[in-house]
C-alpha positions in Angstrom: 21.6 -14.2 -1.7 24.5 -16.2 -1.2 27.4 -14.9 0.8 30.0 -13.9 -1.2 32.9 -16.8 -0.1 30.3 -19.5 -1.2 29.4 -18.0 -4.4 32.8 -18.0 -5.2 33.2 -21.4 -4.8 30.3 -22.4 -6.6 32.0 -20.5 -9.4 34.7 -22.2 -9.2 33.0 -25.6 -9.0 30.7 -24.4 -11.8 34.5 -23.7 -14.1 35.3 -26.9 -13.0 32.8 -28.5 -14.4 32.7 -26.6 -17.8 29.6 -24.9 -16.6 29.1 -20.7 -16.1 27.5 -19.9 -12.8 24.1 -17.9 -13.8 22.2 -16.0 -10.9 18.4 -17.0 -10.8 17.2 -13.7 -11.3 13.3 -12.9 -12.5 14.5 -13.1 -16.2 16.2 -16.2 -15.8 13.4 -17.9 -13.8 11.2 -16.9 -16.7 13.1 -18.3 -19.3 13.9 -21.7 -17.2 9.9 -22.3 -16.7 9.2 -21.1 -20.2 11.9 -23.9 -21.5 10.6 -26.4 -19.1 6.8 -26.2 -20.1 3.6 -26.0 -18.4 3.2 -29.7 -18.2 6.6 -29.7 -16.0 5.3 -26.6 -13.9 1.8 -28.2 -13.8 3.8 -31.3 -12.0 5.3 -29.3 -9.3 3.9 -29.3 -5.8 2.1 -26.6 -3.8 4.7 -24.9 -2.4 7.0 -25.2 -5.3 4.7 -23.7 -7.9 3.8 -20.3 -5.9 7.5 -19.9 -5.0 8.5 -19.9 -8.6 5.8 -17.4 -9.0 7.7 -15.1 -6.7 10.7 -16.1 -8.4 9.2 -15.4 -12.3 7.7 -11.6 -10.8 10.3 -10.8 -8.2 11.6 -8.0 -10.6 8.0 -6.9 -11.3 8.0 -6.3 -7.5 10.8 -5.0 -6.9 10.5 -2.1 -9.1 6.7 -1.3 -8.3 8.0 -1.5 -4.5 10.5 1.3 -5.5 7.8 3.4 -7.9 5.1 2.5 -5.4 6.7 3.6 -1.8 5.5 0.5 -0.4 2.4 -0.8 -2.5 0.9 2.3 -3.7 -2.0 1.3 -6.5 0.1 2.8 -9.2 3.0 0.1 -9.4 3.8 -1.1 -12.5 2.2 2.6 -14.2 5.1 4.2 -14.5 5.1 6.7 -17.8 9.1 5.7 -18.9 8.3 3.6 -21.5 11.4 1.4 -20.9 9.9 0.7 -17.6 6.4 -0.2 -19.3 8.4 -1.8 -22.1 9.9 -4.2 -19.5 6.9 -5.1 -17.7 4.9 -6.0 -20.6 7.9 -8.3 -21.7 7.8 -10.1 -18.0 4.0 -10.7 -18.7 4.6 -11.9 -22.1 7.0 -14.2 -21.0 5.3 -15.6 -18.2 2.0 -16.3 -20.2 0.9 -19.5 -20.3 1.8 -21.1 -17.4 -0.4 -22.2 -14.9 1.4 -20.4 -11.3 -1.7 -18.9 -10.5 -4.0 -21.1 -7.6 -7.8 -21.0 -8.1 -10.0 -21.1 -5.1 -12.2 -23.9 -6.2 -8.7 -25.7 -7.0 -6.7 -26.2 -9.8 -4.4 -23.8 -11.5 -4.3 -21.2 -14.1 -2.1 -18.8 -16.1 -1.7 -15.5 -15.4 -2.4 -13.8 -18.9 -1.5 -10.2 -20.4 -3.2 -7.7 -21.3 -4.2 -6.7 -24.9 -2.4 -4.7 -26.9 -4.0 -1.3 -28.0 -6.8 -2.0 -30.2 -7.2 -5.5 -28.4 -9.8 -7.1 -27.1 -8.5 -7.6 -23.0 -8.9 -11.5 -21.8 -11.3 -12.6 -19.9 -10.2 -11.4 -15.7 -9.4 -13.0 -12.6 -10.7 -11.7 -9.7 -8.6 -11.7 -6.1 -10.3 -10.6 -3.2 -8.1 -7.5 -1.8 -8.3 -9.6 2.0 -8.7 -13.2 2.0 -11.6 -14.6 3.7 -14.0 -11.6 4.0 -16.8 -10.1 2.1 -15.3 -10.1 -1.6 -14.5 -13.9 -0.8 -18.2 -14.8 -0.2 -19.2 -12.7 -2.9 -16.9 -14.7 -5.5 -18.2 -18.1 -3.8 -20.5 -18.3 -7.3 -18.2 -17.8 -9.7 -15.2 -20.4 -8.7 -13.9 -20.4 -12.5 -12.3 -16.6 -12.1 -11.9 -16.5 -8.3 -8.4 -17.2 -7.4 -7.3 -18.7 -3.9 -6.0 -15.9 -1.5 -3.1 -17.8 -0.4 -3.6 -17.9 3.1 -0.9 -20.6 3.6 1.4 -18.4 1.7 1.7 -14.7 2.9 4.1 -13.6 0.2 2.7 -15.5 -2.5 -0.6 -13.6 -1.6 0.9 -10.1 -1.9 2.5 -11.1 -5.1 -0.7 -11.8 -6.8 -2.1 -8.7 -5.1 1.1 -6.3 -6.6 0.6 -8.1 -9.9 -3.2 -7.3 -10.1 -2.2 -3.6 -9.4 0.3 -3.6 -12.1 -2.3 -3.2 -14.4 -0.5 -5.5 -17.0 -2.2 -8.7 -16.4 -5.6 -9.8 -16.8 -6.0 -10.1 -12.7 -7.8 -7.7 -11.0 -8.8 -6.8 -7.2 -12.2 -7.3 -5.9 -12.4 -4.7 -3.0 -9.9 -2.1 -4.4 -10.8 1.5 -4.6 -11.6 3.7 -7.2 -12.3 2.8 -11.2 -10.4 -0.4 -10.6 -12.3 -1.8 -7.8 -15.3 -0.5 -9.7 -14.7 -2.6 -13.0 -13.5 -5.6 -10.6 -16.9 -5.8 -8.8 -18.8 -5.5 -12.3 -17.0 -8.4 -14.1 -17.8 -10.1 -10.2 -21.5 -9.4 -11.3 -21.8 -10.5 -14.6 -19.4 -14.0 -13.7 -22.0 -14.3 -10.6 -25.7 -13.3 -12.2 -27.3 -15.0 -14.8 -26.4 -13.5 -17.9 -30.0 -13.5 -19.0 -30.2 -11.2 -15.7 -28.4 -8.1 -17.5 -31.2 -5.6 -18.6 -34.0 -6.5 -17.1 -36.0 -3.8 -14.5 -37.1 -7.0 -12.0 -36.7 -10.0 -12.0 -38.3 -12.9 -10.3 -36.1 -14.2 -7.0 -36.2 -16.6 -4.5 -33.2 -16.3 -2.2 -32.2 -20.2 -2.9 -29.3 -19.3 -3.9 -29.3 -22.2 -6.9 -28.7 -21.6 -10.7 -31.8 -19.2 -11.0 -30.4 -16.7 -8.3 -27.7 -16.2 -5.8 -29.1 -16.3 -2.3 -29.8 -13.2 0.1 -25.9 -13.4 2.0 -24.8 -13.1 -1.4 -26.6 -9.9 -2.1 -25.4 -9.1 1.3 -21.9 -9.6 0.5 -22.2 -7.5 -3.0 -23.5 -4.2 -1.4 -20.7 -5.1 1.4 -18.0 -4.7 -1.1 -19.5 -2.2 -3.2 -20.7 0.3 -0.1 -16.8 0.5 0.6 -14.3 2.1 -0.1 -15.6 3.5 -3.0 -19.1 3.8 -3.6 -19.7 5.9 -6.3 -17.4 4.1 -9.1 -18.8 0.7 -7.3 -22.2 2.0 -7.5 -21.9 2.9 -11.5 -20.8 -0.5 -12.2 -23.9 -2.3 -11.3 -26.2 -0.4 -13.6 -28.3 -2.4 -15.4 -28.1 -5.2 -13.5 -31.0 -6.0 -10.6 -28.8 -5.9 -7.9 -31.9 -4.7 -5.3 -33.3 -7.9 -3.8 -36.5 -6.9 -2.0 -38.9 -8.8 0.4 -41.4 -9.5 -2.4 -40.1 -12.0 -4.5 -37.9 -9.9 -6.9 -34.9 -8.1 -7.6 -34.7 -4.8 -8.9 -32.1 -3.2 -11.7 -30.2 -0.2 -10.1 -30.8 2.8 -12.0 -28.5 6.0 -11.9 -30.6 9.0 -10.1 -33.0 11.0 -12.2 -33.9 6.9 -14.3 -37.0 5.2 -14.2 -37.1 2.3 -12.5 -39.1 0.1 -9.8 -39.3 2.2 -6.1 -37.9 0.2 -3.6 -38.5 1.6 -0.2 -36.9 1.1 2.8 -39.3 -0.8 5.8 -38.8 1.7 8.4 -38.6 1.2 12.0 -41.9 2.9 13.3 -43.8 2.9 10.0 -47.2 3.2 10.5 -49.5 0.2 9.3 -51.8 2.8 7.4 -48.6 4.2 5.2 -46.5 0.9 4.8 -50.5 -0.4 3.2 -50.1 2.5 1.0 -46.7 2.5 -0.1 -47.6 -1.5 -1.4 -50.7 -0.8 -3.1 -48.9 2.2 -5.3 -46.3 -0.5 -6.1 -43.6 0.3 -3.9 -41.2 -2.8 -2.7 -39.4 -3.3 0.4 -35.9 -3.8 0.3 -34.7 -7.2 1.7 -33.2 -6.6 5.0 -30.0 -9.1 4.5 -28.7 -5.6 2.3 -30.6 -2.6 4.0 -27.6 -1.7 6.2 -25.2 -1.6 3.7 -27.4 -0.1 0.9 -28.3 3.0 3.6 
């Protein structure tokens, strides 16, 4: 903020011109980018464009810093309903224009959430840290995986308070609990082939091309989803062959107690008579770019 002495000069100036001196607040930054148009926010630079992010959210922030004690998980879930009333407004009014980066480039628009009895929009997914395992993971689906902001610190934390909010259609990747868990399954199904979802096994390569992701994918899945959190993570991938093994396929994961494929694990020691017996009674061995994690 301004010191006091210039900003009342600058209302005096602003007087002087037949103008009223109006305070950029959140609201007003909203209103200003709404008036302007995403063709004129599309034009801005870099820079520019992620600080009137922090500008169009700052109130958002501000209050789930206060409700949150420093970035608790539950900012923006406060039960007043003025308070829930106000945040949906800010998301409805920032809608539409494009102030969030995407990692494969480009820009899109943070959108809100439906109402009750809604369909919710199609999620964006942002890795909780930039540059790890939930990055690598959402190397395959560049249309929903938006850029961490390394260059831009605050911008980053902005984008990770809003996806915490709960009132946009951005999500963490790597967060714990429910949320993390329904972040890492729309990661899946933006990542696998769709015609994947279903199947016990299916046929896999490693090449990491259109008909599979690769084995450091896999690696990076169970890397995200063996921490913090793995039971929610765990019950996300059902249904989905999420088991890549040594022998040409990937198998569904199944909840305990289901059938499904046996996938063993290729022991250190195992004797050659056993491990000959475990493959002719079907058994598979689990590829070893995921045994660690999946242990």
């Amino acid at each position: 903020r301004a010191p006091t002495a210039v900003r009342d000069l600058l209302v005096v100036a602003a007087a002087s011109a037949g103008g009223v001196l109006r305070e950029v607040s959140a609201k007003v930054a909203r209103e200003t980018a709404r008036k302007a148009g995403p063709v004129a926010v599309a034009a801005l630079g870099r820079a520019e464009r992620l600080a009137l992010l922090r500008a169009c959210v700052s109130d958002i922030l501000a209050a789930g810093s206060a409700r949150g004690a420093g970035g608790d998980a539950s900012i923006g879930r406060s039960e007043d309903a003025g308070a829930s009333a106000a945040l949906a407004e800010a998301a409805n009014e920032i809608a539409g224009l494009p102030l969030v980066p995407l990692a494969a480039g480009g820009w899109t628009a943070l959108r809100p959430m439906g109402q009750a009895g809604q369909p919710a929009p199609p999620p964006l997914l942002l890795a909780t840290v930039a540059g790890g395992a939930e990055d690598a993971l959402l190397a395959r689906a560049p249309g929903v995986a938006v850029d961490g902001c390394l260059d831009a610190p605050a911008a980053a934390a902005a984008l990770r308070a809003l996806a915490a909010s709960g009132a946009f259609s951005l999500q963490l990747l790597g967060a714990p609990g429910e949320a993390g868990g329904r972040a890492l399954a729309h990661a899946v199904a933006a990542c696998l082939p769709a015609d994947w979802r279903g199947l016990e096994l299916v046929t896999w390569d490693g090449s990491g091309g259109e008909a599979g992701p690769s084995a450091e994918w896999f690696a990076a899945l169970w890397a995200v989803a063996s921490a913090p959190n793995p039971p929610a993570s765990l019950r996300a991938l059902e249904g989905w062959p999420v088991l890549p093994t040594a022998d040409g396929v990937a198998c569904a994961l199944r909840c305990a107690g289901s059938e499904s494929s046996c996938v063993w694990f290729d022991s250190v020691g195992m004797d050659e008579p056993l491990r000959c017996c475990l493959i002719a009674a079907g058994c598979l061995t689990l590829h070893p770019a995921v045994r660690g994690a999946v242990e």
